[in-house]
Structure formats: structure tokens, C-alpha cells
C-alpha positions as CSV (number, residue, x, y, z in Angstrom):
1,X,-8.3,16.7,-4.4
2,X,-4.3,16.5,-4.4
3,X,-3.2,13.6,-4.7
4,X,0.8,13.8,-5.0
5,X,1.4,13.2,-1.1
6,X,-0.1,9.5,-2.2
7,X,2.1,9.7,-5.3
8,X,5.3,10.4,-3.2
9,X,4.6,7.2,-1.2
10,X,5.2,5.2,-4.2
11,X,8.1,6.9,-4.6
12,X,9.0,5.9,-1.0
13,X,8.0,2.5,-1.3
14,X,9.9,2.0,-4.9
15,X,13.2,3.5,-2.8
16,X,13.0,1.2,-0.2
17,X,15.2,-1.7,-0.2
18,X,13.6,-3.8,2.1
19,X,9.7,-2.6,2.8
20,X,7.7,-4.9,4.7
21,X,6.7,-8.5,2.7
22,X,3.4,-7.7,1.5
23,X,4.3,-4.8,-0.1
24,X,7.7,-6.1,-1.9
25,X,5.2,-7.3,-4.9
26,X,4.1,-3.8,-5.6
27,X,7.4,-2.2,-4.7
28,X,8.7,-3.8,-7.8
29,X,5.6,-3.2,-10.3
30,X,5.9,0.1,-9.2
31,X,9.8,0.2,-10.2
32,X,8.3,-1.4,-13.3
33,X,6.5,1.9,-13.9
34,X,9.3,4.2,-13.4
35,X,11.4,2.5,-15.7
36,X,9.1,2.7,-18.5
37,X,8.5,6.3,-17.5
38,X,12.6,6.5,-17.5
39,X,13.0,4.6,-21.0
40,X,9.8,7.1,-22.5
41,X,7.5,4.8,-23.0
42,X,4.2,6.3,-22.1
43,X,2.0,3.6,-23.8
44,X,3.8,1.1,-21.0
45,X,3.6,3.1,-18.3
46,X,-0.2,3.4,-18.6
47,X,-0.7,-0.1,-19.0
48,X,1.5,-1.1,-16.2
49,X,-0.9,1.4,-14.0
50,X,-4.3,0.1,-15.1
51,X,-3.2,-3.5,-14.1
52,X,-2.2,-2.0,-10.9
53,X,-5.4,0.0,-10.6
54,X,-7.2,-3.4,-11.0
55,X,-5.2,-5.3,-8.3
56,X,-5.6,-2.6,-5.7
57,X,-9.0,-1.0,-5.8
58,X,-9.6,2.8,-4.3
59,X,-12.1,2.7,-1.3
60,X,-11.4,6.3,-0.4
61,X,-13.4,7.0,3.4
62,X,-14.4,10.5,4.5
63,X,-12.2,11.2,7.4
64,X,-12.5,14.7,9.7
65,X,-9.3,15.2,12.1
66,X,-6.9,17.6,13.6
67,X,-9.3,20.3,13.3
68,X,-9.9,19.6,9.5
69,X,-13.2,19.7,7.6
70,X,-14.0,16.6,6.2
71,X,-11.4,15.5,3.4
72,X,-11.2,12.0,1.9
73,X,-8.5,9.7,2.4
74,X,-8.0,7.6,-0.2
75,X,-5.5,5.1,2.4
76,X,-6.5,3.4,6.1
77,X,-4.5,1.6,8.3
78,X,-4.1,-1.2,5.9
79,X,-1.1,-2.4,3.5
80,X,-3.7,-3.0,1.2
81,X,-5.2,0.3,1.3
82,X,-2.1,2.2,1.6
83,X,-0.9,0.7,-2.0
84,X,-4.2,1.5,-3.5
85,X,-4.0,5.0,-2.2
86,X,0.0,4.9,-3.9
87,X,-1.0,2.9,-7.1
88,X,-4.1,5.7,-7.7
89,X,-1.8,8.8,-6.3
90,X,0.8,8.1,-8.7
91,X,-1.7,7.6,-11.6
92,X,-3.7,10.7,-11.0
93,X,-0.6,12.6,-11.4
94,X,0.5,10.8,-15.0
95,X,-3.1,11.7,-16.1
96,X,-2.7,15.4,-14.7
97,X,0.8,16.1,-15.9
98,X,2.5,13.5,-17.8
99,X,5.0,10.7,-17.1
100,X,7.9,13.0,-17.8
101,X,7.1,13.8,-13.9
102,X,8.2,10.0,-13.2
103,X,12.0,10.7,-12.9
104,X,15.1,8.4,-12.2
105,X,18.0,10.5,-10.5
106,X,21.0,10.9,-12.9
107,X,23.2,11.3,-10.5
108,X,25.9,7.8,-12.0
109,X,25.8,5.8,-8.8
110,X,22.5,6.8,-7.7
111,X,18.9,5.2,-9.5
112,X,16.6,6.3,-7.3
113,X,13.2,7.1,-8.7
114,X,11.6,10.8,-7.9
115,X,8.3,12.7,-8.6
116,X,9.4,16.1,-10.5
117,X,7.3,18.5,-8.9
118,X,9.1,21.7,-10.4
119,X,7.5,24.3,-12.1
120,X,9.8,23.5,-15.1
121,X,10.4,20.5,-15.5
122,X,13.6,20.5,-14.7
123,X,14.6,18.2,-11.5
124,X,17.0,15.7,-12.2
125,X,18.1,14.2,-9.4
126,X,16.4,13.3,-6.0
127,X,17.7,14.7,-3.7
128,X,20.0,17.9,-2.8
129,X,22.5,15.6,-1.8
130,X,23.0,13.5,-5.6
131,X,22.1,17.2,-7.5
132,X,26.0,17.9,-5.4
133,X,27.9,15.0,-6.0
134,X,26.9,15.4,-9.5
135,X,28.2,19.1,-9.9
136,X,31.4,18.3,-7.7
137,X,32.5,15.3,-10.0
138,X,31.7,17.9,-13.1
139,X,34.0,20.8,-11.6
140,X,36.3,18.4,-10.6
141,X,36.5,16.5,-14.5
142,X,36.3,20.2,-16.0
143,X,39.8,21.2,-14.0
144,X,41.3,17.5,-14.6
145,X,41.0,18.7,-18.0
146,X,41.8,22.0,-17.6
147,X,38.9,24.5,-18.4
């Protein structure tokens, strides 16, 4: 079972600036997470999941639709259950392939957090968009100084 689309929501919900009320508590323990991930500190960031893993239990349902076999879903209609399905989709992909996936875009006037799903490793910034202003203001510095 795949569960990065659940990761991305977290990702989603830590870029938000103003999700809905019930869901600004885990915005921010989430942004918790990606800074620890940012700073490298693994030990952190696997803490700061469990606790969340505690405060919003998985109750995954069986669900058959649009022509689909049944699949679970790990997320209903619910706040409640949609964090759960973020909090345990972001922490299946830590355990699958490491919290150097939990990125911060390094783009100077940008911080917004990213799941590096590259086959490399190699994202750094989160969208097209920042990866652009970020190699316009280098070409531009490199002819200020004349290279």
C-alpha cells in the first residue's frame, strides 16, 4: 500500500497558512517534524511522529469506488481521520525511505516544506516556480560579478 498521496497532505496542510481550526494544532506539530527533518535530526523527528501516531489513531476502512477493487483508505470524511491518514502517510514514508525525504525549499524567501520524491535525492525546492527564482538570482549574481 502507497502511502505518499497521505504524506503529501501533510505537506499541504504544513503549507497552509490558514487551514481550518481543528487542524491548526497538527499543522504546526507537523511543521515541528519538518524542521527536525530540516535541522538532521532523525532521533527528533521519530519521536515527534510517534507522539503524533498516538494522538491520531489509524482506523483505515475498506472502500471499493470508481470501478476500483477494494483498496483501503486510511482517511474518511472526518478532520480527525484525515490527519491520522496524514500523521501515518508521512511516517510510513520516514520508515521506507528516510527523513532526508522531508525537505524545506531553499529557495531564500521561500520555507515551504516538500516531500522529495526523486529518484536521487536531489529536489531542493518545492516547486518549479522557487527551483527558477533561485537559478535567475544565481545568473544574475554570477554576471554582477562578472563570470
Amino acid at each position: 500500500m502507497d502511502l505518499t498521496s497521505y504524506a503529501e497532505w501533510a505537506v499541504r496542510l504544513v503549507n497552509d497558512p490558514g487551514p481550518p481550526s481543528e487542524l491548526r494544532g497538527l499543522r504546526d506539530e507537523l511543521e515541528a517534524v519538518f524542521a527536525a527533518a530540516a535541522s538532521g535530526d532523525e532521533d527528533a523527528v521519530a519521536a515527534l511522529l510517534n507522539a503524533l501516531l498516538a494522538t491520531y489513531p489509524v482506523h483505515p476502512q475498506l472502500s471499493a469506488h470508481d470501478g476500483r477493487r477494494w483498496h483501503l483508505h486510511l482517511a474518511a470524511d472526518s478532520a480527525a481521520d484525515s490527519a491520522a491518514g496524514a500523521v501515518m502517510g508521512l511516517a510510513a514514508v520516514v520508515a521506507e525511505v528516510g527523513t532526508e525525504r522531508l525537505g524545506r525549499c531553499q529557495e531564500p524567501r521561500c520555507s515551504r516544506a516538500f516531500l522529495d520524491t526523486s529518484s536521487n535525492r536531489s529536489r531542493r525546492y518545492c516547486s518549479a516556480r522557487c527551483a527558477s527564482r533561485a537559478n535567475v538570482a544565481a545568473y544574475r549574481a554570477r554576471l554582477k560579478r562578472g563570470q
